[in-house]
OpenMM code with the backbone's topology and positions (N, CA, C; nanometers):
from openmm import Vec3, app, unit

residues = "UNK UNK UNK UNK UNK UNK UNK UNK UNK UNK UNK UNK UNK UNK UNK UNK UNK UNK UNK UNK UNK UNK UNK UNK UNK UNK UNK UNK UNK UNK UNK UNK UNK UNK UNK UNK UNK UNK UNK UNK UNK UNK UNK UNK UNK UNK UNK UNK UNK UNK UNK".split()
positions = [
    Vec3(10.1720, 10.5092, 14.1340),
    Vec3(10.2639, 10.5391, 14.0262),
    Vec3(10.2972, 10.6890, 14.0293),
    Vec3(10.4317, 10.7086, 14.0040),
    Vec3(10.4624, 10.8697, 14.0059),
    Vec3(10.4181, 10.9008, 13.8541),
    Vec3(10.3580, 11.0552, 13.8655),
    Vec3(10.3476, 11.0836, 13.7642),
    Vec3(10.4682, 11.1426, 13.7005),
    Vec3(10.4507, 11.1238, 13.5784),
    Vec3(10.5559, 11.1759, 13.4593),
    Vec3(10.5698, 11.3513, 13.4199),
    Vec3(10.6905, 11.3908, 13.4076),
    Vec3(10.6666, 11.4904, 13.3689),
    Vec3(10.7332, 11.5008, 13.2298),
    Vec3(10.7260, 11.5609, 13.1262),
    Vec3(10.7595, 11.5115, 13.0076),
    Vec3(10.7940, 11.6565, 12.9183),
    Vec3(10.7388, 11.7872, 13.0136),
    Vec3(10.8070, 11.9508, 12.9408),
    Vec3(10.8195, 12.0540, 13.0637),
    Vec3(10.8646, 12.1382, 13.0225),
    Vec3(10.8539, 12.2899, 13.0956),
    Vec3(10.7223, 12.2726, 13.1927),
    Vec3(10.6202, 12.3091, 13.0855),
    Vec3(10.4637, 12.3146, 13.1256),
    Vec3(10.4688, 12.2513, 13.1975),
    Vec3(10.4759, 12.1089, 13.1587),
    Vec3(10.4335, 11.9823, 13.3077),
    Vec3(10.4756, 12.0353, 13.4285),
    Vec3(10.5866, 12.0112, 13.4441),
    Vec3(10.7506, 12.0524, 13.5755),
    Vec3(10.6416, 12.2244, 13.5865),
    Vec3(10.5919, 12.3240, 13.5483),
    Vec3(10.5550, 12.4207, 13.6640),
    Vec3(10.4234, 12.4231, 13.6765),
    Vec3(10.3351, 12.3333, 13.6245),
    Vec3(10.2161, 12.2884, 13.6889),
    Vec3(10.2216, 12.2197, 13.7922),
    Vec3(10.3412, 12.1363, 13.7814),
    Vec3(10.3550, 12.0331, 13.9605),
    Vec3(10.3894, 12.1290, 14.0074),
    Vec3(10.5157, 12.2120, 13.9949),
    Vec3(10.4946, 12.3228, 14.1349),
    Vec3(10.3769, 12.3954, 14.1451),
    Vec3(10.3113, 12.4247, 14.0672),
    Vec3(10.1958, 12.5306, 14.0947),
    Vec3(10.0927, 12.4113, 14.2215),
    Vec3(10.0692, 12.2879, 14.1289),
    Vec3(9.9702, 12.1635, 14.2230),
    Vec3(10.0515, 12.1416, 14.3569),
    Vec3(10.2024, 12.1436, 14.3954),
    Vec3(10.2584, 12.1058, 14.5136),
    Vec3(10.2155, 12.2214, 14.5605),
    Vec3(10.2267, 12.3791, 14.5789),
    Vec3(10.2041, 12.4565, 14.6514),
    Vec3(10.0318, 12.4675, 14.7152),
    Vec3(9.9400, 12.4000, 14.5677),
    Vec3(9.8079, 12.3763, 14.6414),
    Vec3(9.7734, 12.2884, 14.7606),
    Vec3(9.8980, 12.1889, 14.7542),
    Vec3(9.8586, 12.0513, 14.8381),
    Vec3(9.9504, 12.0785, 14.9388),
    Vec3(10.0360, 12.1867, 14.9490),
    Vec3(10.0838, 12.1824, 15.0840),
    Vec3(10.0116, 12.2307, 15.2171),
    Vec3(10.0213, 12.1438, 15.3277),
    Vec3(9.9645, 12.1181, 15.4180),
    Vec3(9.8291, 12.0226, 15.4482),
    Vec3(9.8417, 11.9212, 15.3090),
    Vec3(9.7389, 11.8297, 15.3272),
    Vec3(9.7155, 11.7641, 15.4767),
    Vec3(9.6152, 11.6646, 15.4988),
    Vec3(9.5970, 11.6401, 15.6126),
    Vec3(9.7002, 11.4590, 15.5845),
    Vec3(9.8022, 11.4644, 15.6627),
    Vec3(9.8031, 11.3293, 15.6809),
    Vec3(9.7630, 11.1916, 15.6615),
    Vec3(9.8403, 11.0948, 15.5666),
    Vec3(9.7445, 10.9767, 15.5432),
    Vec3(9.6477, 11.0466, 15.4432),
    Vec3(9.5895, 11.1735, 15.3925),
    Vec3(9.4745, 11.1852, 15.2382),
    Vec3(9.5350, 11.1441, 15.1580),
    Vec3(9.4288, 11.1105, 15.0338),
    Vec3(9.4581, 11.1007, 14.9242),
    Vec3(9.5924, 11.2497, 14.8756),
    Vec3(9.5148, 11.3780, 14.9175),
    Vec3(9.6033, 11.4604, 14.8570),
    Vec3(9.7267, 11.4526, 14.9247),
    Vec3(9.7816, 11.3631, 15.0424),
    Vec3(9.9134, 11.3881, 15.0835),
    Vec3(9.9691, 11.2877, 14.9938),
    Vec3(9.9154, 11.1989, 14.9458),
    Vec3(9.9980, 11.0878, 14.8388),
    Vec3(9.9886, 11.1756, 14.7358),
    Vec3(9.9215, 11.2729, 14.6750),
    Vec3(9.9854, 11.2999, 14.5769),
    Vec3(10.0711, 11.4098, 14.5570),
    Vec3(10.0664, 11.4540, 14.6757),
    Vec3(10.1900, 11.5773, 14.7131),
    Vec3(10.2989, 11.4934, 14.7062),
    Vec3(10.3151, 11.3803, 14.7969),
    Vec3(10.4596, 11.3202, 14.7700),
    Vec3(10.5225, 11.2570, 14.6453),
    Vec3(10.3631, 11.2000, 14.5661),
    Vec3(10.4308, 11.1658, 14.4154),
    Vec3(10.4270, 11.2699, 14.3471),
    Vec3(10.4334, 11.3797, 14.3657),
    Vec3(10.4619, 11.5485, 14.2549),
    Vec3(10.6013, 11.5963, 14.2980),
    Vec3(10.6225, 11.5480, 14.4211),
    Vec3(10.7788, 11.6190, 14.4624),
    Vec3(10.8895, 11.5173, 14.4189),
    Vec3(10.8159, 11.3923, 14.4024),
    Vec3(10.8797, 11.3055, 14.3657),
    Vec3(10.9436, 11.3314, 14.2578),
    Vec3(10.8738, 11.3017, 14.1572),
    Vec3(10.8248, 11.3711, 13.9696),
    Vec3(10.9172, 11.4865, 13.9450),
    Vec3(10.8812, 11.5916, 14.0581),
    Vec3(10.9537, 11.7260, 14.0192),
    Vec3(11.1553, 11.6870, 14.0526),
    Vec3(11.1575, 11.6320, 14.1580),
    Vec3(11.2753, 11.5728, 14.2062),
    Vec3(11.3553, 11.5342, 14.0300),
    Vec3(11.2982, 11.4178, 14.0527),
    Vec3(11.3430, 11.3712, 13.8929),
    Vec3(11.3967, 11.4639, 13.8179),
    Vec3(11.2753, 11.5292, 13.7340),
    Vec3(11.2493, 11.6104, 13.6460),
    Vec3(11.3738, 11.7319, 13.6589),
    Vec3(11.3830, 11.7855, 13.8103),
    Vec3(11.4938, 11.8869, 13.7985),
    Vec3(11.6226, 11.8291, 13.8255),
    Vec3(11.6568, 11.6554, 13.8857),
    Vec3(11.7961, 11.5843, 13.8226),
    Vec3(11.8169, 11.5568, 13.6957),
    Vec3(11.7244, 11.5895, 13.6385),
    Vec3(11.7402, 11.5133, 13.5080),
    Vec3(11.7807, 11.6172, 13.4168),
    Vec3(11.7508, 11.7662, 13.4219),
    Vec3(11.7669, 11.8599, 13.3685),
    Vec3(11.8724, 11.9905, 13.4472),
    Vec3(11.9345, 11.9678, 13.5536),
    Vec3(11.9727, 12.0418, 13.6796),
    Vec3(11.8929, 12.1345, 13.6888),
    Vec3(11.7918, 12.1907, 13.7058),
    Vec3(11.7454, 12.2902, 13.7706),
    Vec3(11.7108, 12.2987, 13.9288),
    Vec3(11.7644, 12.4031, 13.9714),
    Vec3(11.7937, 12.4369, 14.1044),
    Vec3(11.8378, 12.3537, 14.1662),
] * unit.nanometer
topology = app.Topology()
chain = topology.addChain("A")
for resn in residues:
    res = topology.addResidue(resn, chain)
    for name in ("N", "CA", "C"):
        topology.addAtom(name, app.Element.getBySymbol(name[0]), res)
């Protein structure tokens, strides 16, 4: 399940957590959740246009 982002706060804690998880190892747990945070953030900045 993607997580939700639901304020400000949320949306720059996933960037702060995507920049931790970049360069996970392939197939980890943390590369699934790098892709459901970019996911989330994706959303989150169509939904609001940012950048």
């Amino acid at each position: 399940m993607t997580p939700s982002i639901q304020s400000q706060a949320d949306y720059e804690a996933a960037l702060k957590r995507i920049q931790e998880l970049t360069g996970a190892p392939e197939d980890s747990s943390e590369e699934k959740e790098l892709v459901k945070l970019v996911l989330a953030v994706e959303i989150w900045a169509t939904k609001h246009r940012i950048g």
